[in-house]
C-alpha positions in Angstrom: 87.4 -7.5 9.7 86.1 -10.5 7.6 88.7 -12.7 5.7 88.0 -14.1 2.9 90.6 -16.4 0.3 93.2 -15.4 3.2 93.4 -11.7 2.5 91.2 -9.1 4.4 87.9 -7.9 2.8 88.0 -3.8 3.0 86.0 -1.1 2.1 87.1 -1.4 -1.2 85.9 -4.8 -1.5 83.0 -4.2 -0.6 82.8 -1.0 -3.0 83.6 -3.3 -5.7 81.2 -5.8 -4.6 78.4 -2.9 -4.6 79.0 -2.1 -8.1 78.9 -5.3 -9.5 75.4 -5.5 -8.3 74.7 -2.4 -9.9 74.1 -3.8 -13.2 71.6 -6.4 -12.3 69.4 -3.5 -10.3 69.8 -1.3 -13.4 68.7 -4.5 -14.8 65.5 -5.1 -13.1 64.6 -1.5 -12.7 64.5 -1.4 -16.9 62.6 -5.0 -16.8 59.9 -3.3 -15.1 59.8 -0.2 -16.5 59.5 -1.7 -19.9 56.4 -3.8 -18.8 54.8 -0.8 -17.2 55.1 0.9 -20.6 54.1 -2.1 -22.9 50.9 -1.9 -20.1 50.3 1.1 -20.8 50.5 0.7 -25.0 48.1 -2.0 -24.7 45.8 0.2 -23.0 45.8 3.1 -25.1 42.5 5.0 -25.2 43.9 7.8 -27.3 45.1 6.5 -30.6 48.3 7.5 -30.2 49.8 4.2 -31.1 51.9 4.8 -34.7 50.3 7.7 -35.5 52.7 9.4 -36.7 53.1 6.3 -38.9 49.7 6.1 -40.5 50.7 9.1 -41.9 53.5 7.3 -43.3 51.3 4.3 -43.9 48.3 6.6 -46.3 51.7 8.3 -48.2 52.9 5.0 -48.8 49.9 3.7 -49.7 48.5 7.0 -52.4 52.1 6.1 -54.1 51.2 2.6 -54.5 48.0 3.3 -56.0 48.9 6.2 -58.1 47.2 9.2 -56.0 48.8 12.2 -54.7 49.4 12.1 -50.5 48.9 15.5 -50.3 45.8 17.7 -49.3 44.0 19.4 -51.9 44.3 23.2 -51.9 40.5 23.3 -50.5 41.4 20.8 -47.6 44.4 22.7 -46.5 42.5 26.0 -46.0 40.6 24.5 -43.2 44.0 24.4 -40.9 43.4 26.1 -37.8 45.1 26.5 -34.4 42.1 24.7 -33.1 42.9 21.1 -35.3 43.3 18.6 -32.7 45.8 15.5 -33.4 43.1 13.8 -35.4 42.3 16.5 -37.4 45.9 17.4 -37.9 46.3 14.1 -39.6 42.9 14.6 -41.4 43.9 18.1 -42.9 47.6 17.6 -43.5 47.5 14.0 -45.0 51.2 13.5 -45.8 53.4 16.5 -44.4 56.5 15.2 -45.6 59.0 15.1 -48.7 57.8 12.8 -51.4 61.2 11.1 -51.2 59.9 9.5 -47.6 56.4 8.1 -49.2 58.2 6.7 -52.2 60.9 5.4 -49.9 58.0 3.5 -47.9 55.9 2.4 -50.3 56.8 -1.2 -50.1 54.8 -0.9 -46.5 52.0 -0.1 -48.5 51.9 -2.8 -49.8 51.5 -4.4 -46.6 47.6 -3.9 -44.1 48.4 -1.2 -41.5 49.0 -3.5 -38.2 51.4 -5.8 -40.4 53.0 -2.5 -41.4 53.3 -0.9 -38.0 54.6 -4.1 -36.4 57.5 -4.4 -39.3 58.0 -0.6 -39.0 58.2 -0.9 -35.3 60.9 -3.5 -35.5 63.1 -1.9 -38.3 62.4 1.5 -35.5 64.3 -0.7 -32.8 66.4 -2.5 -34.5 68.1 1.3 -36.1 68.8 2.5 -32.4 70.4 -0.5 -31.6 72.4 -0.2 -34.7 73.4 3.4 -34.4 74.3 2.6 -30.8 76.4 -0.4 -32.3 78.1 2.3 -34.9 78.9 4.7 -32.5 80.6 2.4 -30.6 78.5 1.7 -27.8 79.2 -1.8 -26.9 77.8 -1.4 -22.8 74.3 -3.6 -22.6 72.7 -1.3 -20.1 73.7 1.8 -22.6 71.1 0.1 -24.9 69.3 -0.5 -21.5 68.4 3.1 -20.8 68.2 4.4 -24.4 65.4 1.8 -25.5 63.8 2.9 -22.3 64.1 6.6 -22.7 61.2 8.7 -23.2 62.6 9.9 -26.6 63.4 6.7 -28.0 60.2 5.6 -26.3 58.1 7.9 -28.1 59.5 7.6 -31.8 59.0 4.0 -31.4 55.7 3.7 -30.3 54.5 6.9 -32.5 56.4 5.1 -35.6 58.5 8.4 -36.4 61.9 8.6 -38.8 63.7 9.4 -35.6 65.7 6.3 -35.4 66.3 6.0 -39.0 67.8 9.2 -39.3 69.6 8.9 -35.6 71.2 5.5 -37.9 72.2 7.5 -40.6 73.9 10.3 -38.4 75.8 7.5 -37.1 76.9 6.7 -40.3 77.8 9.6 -41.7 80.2 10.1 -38.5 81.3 6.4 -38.6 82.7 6.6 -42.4 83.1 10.3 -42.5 86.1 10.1 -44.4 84.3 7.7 -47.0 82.6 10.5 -49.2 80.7 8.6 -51.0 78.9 6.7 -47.8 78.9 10.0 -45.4 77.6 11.7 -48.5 74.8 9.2 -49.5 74.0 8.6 -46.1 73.4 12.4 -45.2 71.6 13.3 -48.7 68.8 9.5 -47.6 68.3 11.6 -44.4 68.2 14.8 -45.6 65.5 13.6 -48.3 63.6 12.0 -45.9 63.3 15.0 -43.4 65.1 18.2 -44.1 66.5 18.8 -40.9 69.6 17.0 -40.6 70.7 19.5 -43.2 72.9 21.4 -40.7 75.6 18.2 -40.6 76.3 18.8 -44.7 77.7 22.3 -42.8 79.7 20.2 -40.9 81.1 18.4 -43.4 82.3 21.6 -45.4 83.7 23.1 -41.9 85.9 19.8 -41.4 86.9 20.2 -45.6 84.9 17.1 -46.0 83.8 18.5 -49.3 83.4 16.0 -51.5 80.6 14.5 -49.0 78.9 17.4 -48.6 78.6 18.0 -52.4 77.3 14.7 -52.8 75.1 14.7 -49.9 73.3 17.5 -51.5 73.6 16.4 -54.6 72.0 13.2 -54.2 69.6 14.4 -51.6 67.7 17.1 -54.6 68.1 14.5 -57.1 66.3 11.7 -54.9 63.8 14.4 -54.0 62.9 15.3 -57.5 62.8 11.4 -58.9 60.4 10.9 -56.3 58.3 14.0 -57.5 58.6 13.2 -60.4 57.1 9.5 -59.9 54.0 11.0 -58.1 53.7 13.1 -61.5 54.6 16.2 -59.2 51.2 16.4 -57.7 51.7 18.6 -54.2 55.1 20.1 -54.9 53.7 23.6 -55.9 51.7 24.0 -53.0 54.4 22.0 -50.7 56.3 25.1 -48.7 52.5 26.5 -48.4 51.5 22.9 -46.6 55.1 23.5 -44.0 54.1 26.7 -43.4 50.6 26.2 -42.4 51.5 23.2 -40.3 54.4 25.3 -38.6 51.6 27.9 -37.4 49.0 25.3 -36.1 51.9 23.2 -34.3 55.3 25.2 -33.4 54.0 26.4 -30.3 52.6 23.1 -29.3 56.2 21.4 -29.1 59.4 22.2 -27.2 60.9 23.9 -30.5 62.6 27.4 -29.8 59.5 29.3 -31.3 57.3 27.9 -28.5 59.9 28.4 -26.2 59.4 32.2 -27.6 55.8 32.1 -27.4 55.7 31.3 -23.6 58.0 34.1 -23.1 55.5 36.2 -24.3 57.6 37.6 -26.9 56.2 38.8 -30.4 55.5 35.9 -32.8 58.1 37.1 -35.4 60.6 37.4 -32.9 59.7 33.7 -31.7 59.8 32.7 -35.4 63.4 34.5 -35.3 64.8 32.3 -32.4 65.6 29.6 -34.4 67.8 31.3 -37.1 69.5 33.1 -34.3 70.5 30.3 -32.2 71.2 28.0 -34.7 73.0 29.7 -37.3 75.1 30.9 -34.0 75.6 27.6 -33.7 76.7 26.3 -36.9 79.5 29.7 -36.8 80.5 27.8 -33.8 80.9 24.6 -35.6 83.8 26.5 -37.8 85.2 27.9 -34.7 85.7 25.0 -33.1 87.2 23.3 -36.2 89.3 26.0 -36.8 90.7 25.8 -32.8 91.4 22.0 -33.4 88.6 21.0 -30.8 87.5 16.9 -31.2 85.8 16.4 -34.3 83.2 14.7 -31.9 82.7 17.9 -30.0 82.1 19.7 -33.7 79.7 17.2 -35.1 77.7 17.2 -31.4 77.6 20.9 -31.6 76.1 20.4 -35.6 73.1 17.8 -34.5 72.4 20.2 -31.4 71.9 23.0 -33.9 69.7 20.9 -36.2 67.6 20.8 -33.7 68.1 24.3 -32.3 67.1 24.8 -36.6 63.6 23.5 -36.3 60.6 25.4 -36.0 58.3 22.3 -34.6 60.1 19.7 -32.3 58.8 16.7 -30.5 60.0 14.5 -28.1 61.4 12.0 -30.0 63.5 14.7 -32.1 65.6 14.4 -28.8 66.8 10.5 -29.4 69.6 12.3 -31.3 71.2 12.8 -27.8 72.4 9.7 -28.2 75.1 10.9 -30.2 77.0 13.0 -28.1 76.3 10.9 -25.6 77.9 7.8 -26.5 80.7 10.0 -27.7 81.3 11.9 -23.9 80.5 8.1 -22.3 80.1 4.7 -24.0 79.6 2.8 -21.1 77.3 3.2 -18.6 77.5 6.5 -16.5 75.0 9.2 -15.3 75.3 11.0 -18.0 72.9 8.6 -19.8 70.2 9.4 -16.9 70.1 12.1 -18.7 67.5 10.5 -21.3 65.7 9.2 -18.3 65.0 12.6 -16.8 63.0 13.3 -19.8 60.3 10.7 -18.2 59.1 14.3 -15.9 57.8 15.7 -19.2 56.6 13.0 -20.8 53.4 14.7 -22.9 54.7 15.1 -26.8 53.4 19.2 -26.0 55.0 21.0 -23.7 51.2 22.2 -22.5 51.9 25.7 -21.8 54.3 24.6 -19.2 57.4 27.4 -19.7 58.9 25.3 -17.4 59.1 21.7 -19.9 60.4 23.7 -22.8 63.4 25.1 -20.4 63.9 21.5 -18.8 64.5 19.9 -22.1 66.5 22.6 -23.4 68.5 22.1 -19.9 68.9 18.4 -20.8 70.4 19.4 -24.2 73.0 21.5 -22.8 73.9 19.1 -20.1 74.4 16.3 -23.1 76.5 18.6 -25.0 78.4 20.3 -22.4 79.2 16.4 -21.9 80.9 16.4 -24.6 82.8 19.8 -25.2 84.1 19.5 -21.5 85.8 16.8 -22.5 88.5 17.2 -24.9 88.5 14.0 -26.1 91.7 12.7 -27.9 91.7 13.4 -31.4 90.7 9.9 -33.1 91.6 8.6 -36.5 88.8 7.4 -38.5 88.7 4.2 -39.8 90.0 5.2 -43.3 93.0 7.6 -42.1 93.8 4.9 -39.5 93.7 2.2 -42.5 96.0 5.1 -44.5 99.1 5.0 -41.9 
């Protein structure tokens, strides 16, 4: 047996010796995968490159110059299951709450690649800091969840995902801080409604004070904003959700097209959503009430915010992340999990039953992470501080 410093080198040496090397093949493996990827943006042929940010980018920009970015009534008739992805942004215009144009409008300010690339930073640079926040502090963590299809994809598509993936970390981080849970929940909230299900959370764990807030702030964000646009869109706003639900829901790995490829009647697709996730947030009590980790309860309340929505994309599923780093903040194979998602890497599920029940597999994997695990019960910063 080899000697080495005068004591014996064992198996266990050399085990050791193995996983130190670990990292640095992690390493490389990530190197090249992100050049493959950059590649492949470079080459685009589709247009696929921030496009859900040029939506962004024309909202931000009608705000700036005093015009409504929403579709006329006229313009939104023409939706049809047969829009493509260009015409979906040609029909719909700006299918989000006013709050998110007015919050954006500096980047209108700004020409569209100058925009993109700042927006495309500020993207990054919020996963890093929710990582940061939820007390990730492992390098090739960061590694694999830049390099995740879901992270991926809300980058390079220039969605909210990471911003409100940074403001979930918040709210958890100074949960017992109402007034930064609570304004951090009601930004998200009015910049995309469906985070909504962690202000349930909040109530369960008698954060109530936050939760007030968060909605407080959230409706009275949302109606400034109108209100600087002169209100133009907000009458004919739930008409312009609905109509985009019923070109898009099936298209995505939501629990309606889950339904639909299960060949079950549309209302009954439509139902699956309330069902499940309404069962879910009645869990969230339930698991308060049995004194389960507050990380299991607040995993279980971004699962069902997801569970919530009719029309889900890839990206949607960066909020893994957070039960994640809660189950495993260093580097484990749970966080291969993220990387799995590179088998079903189309934004539709292309009436493939079998990518809708992946994902969904993926999910429960994540959270089962979590709830398997009783983790001890952690003071937050502000109760620790109050000992």
């Amino acid at each position: 047996m080899p000697v080495e410093g005068g004591r014996r080198v064992g198996a266990y040496g050399l085990w050791a010796a193995g996983r130190r090397s670990i990292g640095w093949v992690a390493g490389a493996f990530v190197a090249v995968l992100v050049v493959f990827r950059l590649v492949v943006l470079v080459r685009d042929q589709r247009g696929d490159l921030a496009f859900d940010f040029r939506q962004f980018w024309h909202g931000a920009r009608d705000v700036v110059n005093g015009v409504s970015p929403y579709p006329s009534a006229e313009l939104l008739a023409t939706a049809g299951d047969y829009l493509g992805s260009v015409g979906i942004q040609e029909v719909f215009r700006f299918p989000y709450p006013a709050g998110a144009a007015v919050a954006l409008s500096p980047l209108g300010l700004l020409g569209f690649n100058t925009a993109a690339v700042v927006w495309s930073c500020l993207l990054v640079a919020c996963t890093l800091g929710a990582l940061r926040i939820l007390g990730v502090r492992d390098w090739r963590v960061y590694a694999v969840a830049l390099t995740s299809v879901p992270v991926l994809s809300a980058v390079y598509l220039g969605t909210l995902t990471p911003m409100l993936l940074l403001l979930a970390a918040v709210v958890w981080r100074w949960r017992d801080r109402r007034l930064v849970a609570g304004s951090a929940l009601g930004l998200a909230i009015c910049l995309k409604l469906f985070l909504w299900p962690l202000a349930v959370w909040l109530v369960a764990t008698r954060r109530y004070a936050a939760a007030a807030i968060a909605v407080v702030l959230a409706t009275a964000a949302t109606f400034v904003a109108w209100a600087a646009i002169g209100f133009a869109g907000l009458a004919e706003y739930p008409d312009l959700v609905r109509r985009l639900t019923d070109v898009v829901a099936d298209r995505g790995y939501s629990l309606v097209a889950f339904g639909v490829e299960l060949g079950l009647p549309v209302g009954v697709a439509e139902a699956l959503p309330w069902v499940v996730g309404l069962g879910m947030l009645a869990a969230v009590f339930v698991a308060v009430r049995r004194g389960r980790s507050e990380e299991m309860s607040y995993s279980l309340a971004v699962v069902a915010a997801i569970a919530l929505t009719p029309i889900v994309w890839h990206h949607y599923f960066a909020l893994l992340v957070v039960p994640l780093a809660f189950a495993r903040p260093r580097i484990s194979w749970a966080w291969g999990l993220l990387w799995v998602f590179w088998l079903v890497p189309a934004q539709e599920n292309q009436d493939g039953l079998w990518r809708i029940v992946l994902v969904y597999v993926l999910v429960g994997v994540a959270f089962a992470i979590t709830a398997g695990v009783q983790l001890p019960r952690r003071l937050s910063p502000a109760r620790a501080a109050a000992r």
